[in-house]
N, C-alpha and C positions, 0 to 999 in steps of 0.2 A: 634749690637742691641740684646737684649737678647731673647733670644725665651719664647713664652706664656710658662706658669707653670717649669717653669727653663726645658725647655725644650731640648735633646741633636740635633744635626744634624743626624737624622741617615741614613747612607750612607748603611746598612742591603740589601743583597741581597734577603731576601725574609725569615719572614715577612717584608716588608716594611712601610714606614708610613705611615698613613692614614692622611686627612684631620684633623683638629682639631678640624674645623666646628661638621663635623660627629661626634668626640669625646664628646664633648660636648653634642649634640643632644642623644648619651646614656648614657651617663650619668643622663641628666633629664629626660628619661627613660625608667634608669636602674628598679623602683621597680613600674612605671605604663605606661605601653605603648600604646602609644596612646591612651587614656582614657581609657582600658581598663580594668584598675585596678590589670593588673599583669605585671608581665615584660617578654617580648619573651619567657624569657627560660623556665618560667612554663606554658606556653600557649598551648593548643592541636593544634599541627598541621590540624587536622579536623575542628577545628574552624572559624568560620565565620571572625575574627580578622585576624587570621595568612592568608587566604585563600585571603584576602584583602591585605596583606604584600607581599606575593608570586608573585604575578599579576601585584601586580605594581612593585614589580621587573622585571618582565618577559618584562611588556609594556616599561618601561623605556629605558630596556637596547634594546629594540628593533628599539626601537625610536632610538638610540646611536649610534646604528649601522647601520641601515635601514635594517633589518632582512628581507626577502620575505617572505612571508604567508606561503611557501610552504617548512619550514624551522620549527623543531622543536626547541625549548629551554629546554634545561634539566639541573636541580639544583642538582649535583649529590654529592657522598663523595669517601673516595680514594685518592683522590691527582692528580692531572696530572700524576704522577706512575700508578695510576692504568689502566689510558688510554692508556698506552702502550699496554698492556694487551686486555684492551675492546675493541680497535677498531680491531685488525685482530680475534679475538674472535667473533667479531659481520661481520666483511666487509670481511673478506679474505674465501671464499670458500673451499670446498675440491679442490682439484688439480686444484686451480688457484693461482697468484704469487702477490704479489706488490714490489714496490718499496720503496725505501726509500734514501732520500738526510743526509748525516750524514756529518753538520759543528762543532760541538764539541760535550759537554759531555752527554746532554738530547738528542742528535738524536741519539746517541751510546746504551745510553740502551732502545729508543724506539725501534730500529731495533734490540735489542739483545732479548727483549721480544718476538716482532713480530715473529722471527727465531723458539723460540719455539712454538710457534702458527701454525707456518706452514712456506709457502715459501718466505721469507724475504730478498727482493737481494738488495743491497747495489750500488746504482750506482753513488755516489758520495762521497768519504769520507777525507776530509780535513786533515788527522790526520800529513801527512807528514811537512807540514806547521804549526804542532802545532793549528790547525782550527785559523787561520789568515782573513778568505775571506769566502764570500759567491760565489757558482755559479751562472754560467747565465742559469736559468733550460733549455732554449732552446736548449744547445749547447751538452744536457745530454741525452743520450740513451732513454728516457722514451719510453715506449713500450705501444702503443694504448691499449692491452689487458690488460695491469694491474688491478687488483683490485682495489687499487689505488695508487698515490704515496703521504708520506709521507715528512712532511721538519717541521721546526720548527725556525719559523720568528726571533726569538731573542735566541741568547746563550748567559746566566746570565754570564758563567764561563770564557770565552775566550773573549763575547765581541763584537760579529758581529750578523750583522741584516740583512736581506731583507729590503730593504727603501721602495718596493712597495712590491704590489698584484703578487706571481708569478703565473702562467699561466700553466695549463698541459691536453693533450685529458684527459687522464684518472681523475675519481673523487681525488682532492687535498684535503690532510686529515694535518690538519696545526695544532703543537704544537704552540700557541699564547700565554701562561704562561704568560710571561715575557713584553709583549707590544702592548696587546690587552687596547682598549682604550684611546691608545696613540698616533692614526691616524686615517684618515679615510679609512676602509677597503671594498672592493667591496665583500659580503656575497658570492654573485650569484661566486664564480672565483672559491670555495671550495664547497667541498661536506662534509664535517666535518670539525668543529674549535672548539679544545678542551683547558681551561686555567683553571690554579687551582689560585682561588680569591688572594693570599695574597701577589699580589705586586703592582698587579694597582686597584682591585675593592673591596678587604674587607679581614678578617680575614682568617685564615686558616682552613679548613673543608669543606670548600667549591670546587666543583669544575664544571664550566660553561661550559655545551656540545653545540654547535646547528650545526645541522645533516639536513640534505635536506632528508625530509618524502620519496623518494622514494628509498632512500639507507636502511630503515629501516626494506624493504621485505628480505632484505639479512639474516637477523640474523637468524642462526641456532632455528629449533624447540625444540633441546635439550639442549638450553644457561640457566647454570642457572639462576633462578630470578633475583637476583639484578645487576647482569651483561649482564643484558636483553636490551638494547634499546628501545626496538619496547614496552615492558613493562613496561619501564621507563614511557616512552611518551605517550601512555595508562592513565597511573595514576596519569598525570600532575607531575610528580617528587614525588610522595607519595605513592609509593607502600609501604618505610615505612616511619620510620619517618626521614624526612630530616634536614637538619643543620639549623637548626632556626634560631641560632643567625647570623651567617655568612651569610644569605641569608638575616635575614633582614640588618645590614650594610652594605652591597655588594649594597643596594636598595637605603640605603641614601648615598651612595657615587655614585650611577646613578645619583640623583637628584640633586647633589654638580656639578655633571660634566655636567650633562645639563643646571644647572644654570651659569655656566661659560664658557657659549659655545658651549660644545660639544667636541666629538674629534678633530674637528678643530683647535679649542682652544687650546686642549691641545697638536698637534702635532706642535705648534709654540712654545708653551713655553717648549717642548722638545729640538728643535731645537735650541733656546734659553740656556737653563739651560745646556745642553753639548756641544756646543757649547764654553760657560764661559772656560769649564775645556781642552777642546780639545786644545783652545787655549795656554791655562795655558803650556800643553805638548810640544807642537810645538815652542811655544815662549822661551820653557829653554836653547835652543844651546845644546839639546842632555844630559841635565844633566836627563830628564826624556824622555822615549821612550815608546808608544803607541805600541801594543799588534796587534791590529787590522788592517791589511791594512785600509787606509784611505777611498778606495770606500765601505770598509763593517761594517764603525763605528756604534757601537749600540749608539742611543738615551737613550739608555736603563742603560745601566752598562757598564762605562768609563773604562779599565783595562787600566795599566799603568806601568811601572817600573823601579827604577833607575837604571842610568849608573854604580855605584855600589852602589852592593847590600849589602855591608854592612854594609850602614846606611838606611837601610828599617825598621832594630828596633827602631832606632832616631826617625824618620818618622812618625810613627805609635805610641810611647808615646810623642811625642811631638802635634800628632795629637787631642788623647784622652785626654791630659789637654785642649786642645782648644776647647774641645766639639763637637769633629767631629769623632764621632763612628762608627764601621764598617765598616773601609777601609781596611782592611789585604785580600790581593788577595788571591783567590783559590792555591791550595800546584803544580798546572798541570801547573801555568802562572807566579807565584808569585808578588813579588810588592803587587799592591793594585787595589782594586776596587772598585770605586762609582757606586753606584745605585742610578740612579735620577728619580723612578717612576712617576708619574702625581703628586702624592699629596707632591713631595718635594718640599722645596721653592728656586727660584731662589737664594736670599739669601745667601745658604746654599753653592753652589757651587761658588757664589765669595770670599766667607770667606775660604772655601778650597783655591780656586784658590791662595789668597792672601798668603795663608799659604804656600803653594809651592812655590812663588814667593821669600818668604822670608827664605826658607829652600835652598833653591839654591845659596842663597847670601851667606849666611852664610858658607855652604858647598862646594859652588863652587870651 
């Protein structure tokens, strides 16, 4: 079936797609928003309009999540990179230590950041296995006194996820990029959960902090401004001018995914949608092999790759005539990788699946 506006599959690690609902809804408007008579990006963020768009991002997504009161939201820019950076900047003291859990490539340079920040120890690091597995945090040194300990629920590049909430005494400072809003997550379990918008909730320039208010007496009195937390949250995310446009789509895809459920929702038809392709792997007799131990499959981003690899080029222009874009695996995993964020359609991953099916026959 063809996709609205001849549109491709895209199977993109991040940007990834968005709803087309959403696409639509900016489109009519792009040149007057919300009656406004301008469109977001020439809007003053001080404005009574924007200050209306903000808010009900802020309440939406808290609704999405079930946020505690006692739980700030921060609309910040930077990227998830730069929260490598902001959280021991902000949380890690002078001569105190954290932790950090490292299952591939984003928990490596969050703790490599960290390290220059201060005392950054490493108490799990997948690398021998090629980050294959997640751990069982229990069964891992964690040290009551940590500052806190760091992990990062989904890795785009390898592939593996935490399927639940993990659990640690010390405050849990959680990289969610990649599959926040693609379950339902206990807020109260972290003390920080930090995602940059542009794979499950809007465009890129965005990037979504929420911090529990009593970790925010931590931050240094000499942090500069915009790397200020406790300043951030001060100024409702407007100390200066925030990302407008990404905040306001990040809002109407809150309101796409509340309308469709909720994380609820959406962590079925996760389960669902890789599921499809999981299948597709496990069903070929070994002409294709999953990356991932099987108890640490991301919902997230399928990795995958054939028994030989030298028809992964076949593979990949046989894919891109069929309108299945952005399957070529990271250079660390090789093969290929599907990204099946919230706003992919089922669809998409049986029309892959089918493509694999028929590329093995062929090949086999």
């Amino acid at each position: 079936m063809p996709q609205p506006y001849d549109r491709v599959f895209n199977f993109s690690a991040g940007p990834g797609t968005l709803p087309v609902e959403v696409l639509e809804q900016c489109r009519e408007e792009m040149l007057n928003c919300q009656g406004s008579g301008m469109s977001v990006m020439e809007m003053s963020h001080r404005s009574s309009e924007f200050e209306a768009i903000i808010g009900a991002a802020e309440s939406d997504l808290r609704d999405l999540l079930a946020i505690p009161s006692t739980y700030k939201v921060l609309f910040l820019q930077g990227g998830a990179s730069l929260q490598f950076s902001m959280v021991p900047m902000n949380l890690l003291p002078e001569g105190g230590f954290a932790q950090y859990v490292v299952t591939g490539a984003w928990g490596k340079k969050a703790v490599e950041s960290g390290q220059i920040e201060g005392d950054a120890r490493v108490i799990f690091d997948g690398k021998t296995s090629n980050y294959k597995s997640v751990p069982d945090l229990g069964s891992l040194a964690v040290e009551p006194a940590a500052a806190y300990v760091h992990v990062t629920t989904n890795e785009t590049i390898q592939g593996v996820e935490f399927a639940s909430d993990p659990s640690v005494a010390p405050p849990l400072v959680c990289d969610m990029s990649s599959d926040i809003l693609s379950r339902p997550v206990t807020v109260s379990n972290y003390g920080l959960i930090y995602a940059g918008a542009q794979k499950n909730m809007g465009p890129a320039g965005l990037t979504v902090v929420i911090v529990r208010e009593d970790l925010l007496e931590r931050t240094p009195k000499s942090m500069p401004p915009m790397l200020d937390y406790r300043l951030q949250a001060k100024n409702g995310s407007m100390y200066n001018t925030p990302p407008c446009w990404s905040v306001y789509v990040s809002g109407l895809v809150y309101k796409h995914v509340k309308k469709l459920g909720g994380v609820a929702a959406m962590a079925q038809k996760s389960a669902e949608k890789s599921g499809v392709l999981y299948d597709a792997v496990d069903g070929s007799g070994g002409f294709y092999n999953g990356h991932a131990e099987k108890s640490a499959r991301s919902r997230m981003n399928v990795t995958f790759t054939l028994q030989d690899d030298s028809l992964t080029g076949d593979f990949l222009k046989g894919a891109e005539e069929a309108k299945l874009s952005g399957l070529h695996g990271h250079r660390s995993v090789g093969g290929f990788r599907a990204s099946i964020y919230n706003a992919f359609p089922l669809e998409g991953c049986k029309v892959l699946a089918g493509y694999m099916a028929d590329f093995a026959k062929r090949h086999g």
